[in-house]
C-alpha positions in Angstrom: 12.5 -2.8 -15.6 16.1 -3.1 -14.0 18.2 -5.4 -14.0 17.4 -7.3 -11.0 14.0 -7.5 -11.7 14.1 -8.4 -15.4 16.8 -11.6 -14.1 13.7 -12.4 -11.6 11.2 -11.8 -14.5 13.2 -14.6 -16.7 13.6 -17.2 -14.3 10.1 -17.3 -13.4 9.2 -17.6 -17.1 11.1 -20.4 -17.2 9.7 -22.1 -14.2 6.0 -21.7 -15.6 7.4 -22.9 -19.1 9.0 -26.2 -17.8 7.1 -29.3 -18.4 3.7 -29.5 -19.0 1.3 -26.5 -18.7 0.0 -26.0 -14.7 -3.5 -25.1 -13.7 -2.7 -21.1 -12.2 -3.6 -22.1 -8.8 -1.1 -25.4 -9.0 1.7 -22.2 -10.6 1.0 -19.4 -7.6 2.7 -21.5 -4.7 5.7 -22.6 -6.7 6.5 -18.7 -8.2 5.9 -17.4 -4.6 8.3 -19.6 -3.2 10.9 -19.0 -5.9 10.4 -15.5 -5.3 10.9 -15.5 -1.5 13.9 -18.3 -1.7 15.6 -15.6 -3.2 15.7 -13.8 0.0 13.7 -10.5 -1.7 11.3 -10.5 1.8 14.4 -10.0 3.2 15.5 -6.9 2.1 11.6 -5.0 2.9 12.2 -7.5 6.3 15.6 -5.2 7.8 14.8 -6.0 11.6 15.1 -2.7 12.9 12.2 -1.4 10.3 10.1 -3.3 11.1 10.1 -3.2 15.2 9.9 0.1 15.0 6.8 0.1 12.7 4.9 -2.7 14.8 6.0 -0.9 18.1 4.9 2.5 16.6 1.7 0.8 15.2 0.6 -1.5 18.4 1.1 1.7 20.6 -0.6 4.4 18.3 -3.7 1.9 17.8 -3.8 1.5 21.3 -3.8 5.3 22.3 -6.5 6.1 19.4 -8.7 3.5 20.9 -8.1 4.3 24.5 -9.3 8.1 24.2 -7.0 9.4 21.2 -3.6 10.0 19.5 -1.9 12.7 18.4 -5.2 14.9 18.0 -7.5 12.4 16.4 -10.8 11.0 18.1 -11.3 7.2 17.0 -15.1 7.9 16.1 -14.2 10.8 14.0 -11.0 8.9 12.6 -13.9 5.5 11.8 -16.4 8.4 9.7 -13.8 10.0 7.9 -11.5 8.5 4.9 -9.5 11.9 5.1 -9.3 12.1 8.7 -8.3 8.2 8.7 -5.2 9.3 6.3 -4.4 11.8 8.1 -4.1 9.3 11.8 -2.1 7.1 9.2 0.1 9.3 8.4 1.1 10.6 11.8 1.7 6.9 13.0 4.3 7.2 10.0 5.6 10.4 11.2 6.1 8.7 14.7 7.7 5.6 13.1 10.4 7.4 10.4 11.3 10.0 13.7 12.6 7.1 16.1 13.9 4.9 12.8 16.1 7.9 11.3 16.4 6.3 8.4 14.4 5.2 5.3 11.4 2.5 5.0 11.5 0.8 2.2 7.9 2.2 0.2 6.9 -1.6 -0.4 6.8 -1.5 3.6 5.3 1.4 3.9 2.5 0.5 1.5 1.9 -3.0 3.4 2.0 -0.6 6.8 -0.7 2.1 5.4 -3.0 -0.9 4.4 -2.5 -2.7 7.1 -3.5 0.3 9.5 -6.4 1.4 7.2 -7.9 -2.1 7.5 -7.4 -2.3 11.2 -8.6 0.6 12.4 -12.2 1.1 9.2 -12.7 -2.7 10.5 -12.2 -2.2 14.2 -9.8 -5.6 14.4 -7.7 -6.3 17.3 -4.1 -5.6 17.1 -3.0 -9.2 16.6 -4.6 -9.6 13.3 -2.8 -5.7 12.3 0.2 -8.2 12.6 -1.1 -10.6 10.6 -2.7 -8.2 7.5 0.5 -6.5 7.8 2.8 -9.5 7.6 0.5 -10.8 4.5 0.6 -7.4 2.6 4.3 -7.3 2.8 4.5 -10.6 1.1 1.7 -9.9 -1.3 3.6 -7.3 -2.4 6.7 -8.5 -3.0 5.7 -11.5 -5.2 3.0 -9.1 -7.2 6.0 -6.8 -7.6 8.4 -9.6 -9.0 6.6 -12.4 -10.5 2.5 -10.7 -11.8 4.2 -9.8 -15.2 5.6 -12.8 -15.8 2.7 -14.5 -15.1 0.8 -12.4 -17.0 3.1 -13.1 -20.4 2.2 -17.1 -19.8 -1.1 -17.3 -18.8 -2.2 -14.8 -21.3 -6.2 -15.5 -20.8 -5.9 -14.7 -16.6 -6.4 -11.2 -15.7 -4.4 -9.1 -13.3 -6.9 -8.8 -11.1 -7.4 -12.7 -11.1 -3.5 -13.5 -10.4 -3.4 -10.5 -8.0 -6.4 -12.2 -6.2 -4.5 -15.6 -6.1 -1.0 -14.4 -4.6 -3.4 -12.5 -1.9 -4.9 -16.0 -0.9 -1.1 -17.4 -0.9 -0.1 -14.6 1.5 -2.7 -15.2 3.6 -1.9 -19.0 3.8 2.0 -18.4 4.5 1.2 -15.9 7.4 -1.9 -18.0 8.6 0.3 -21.1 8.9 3.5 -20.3 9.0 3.6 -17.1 12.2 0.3 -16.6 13.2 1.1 -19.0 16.6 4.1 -16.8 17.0 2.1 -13.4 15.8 -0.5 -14.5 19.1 2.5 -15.3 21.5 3.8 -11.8 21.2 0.1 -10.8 21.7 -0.1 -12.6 24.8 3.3 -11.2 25.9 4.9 -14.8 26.0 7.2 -13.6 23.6 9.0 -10.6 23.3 9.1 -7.8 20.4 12.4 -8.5 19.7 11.8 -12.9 19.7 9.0 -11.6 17.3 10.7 -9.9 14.9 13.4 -11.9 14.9 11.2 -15.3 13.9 9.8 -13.5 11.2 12.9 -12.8 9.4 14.4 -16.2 10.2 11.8 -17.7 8.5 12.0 -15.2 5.4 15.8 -16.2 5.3 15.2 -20.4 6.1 12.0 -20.4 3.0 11.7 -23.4 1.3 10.0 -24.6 -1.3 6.8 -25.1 -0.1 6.5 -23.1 3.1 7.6 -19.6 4.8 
């Protein structure tokens, strides 16, 4: 564990540990917020990543559905885990060719799943922005904070915790930028206004909210 991390580890220990034990689902809102008022969205949140992967995404998404991208059909993309991978992975190609630089692989991990769920569930591209915006946060606090509150609530498994910082995500991003996530969508907002919000709010978190 670095250094970073292991800093991050200990102060959420002794958040859990202060005062009298909490019910888990009272502790997930109060580590996720100490995780994110530390600015660590911010870093997986660089503004120029991420326009390029929600332009790359909404316009790759669009193509497939509209009669293909980049080789694949969308039926034999929907019948095909491989094939799906494959799509996923040229949208990525796509994405790192007009960035020129380096995504960080939490990003890139919230971007696959994101994708996978959109296109295997056949959602609309608004609620892409949504999953993707509530992977990305998933991920950070289950990177920082799980094994620490692991160590305290001893008798909770992984899977359990992992299950209650996905519902957290979920509420941030459903509360907090889904009015702004269906602004873009109905193009009274701009790429740029949207990506800009987000990581306003990821630097402006607060105890309590996004």
């Amino acid at each position: 564990m670095g250094t970073s991390k292991r800093k991050s580890s200990e102060k959420i220990k002794k958040l859990l540990l202060e005062g009298d034990r909490q019910d888990i689902q009272k502790v997930i809102p109060q580590v996720t917020s100490e995780v994110l008022t530390n600015k660590r969205i911010t870093k997986e949140l660089e503004k120029d990543q991420l326009r390029v992967l929600i332009k790359t995404a909404v316009g790759s998404i669009g193509g497939l559905r509209a009669g293909g991208f980049g080789g694949f059909i969308y039926e034999e993309v929907l019948g095909d885990p491989l094939t799906l991978t494959q799509c996923i992975e040229k949208i990525l190609e796509l994405a790192e060719g007009e960035f020129e630089g380096e995504f960080s692989e939490l990003l890139l991990q919230a971007f696959r799943m994101a994708l996978a769920w959109t296109i295997n569930e056949e959602k609309e591209i608004n609620q892409f922005l949504i999953e993707f915006c509530s992977n990305l946060i998933f991920l950070i606090v289950q990177e920082e904070a799980i094994e620490a509150i692991s160590d305290i609530y001893i008798e909770v498994s992984h899977e359990q915790i992992n299950g209650l910082i996905k519902r957290q995500a979920k509420r941030i991003v459903n509360e907090e930028l889904a009015a702004t996530i269906n602004e873009y969508m109905q193009q009274r907002l701009s790429l740029k206004e949207l990506v800009s919000t987000i990581v306003e709010r990821a630097e402006k978190v607060e105890f309590g909210e996004f």
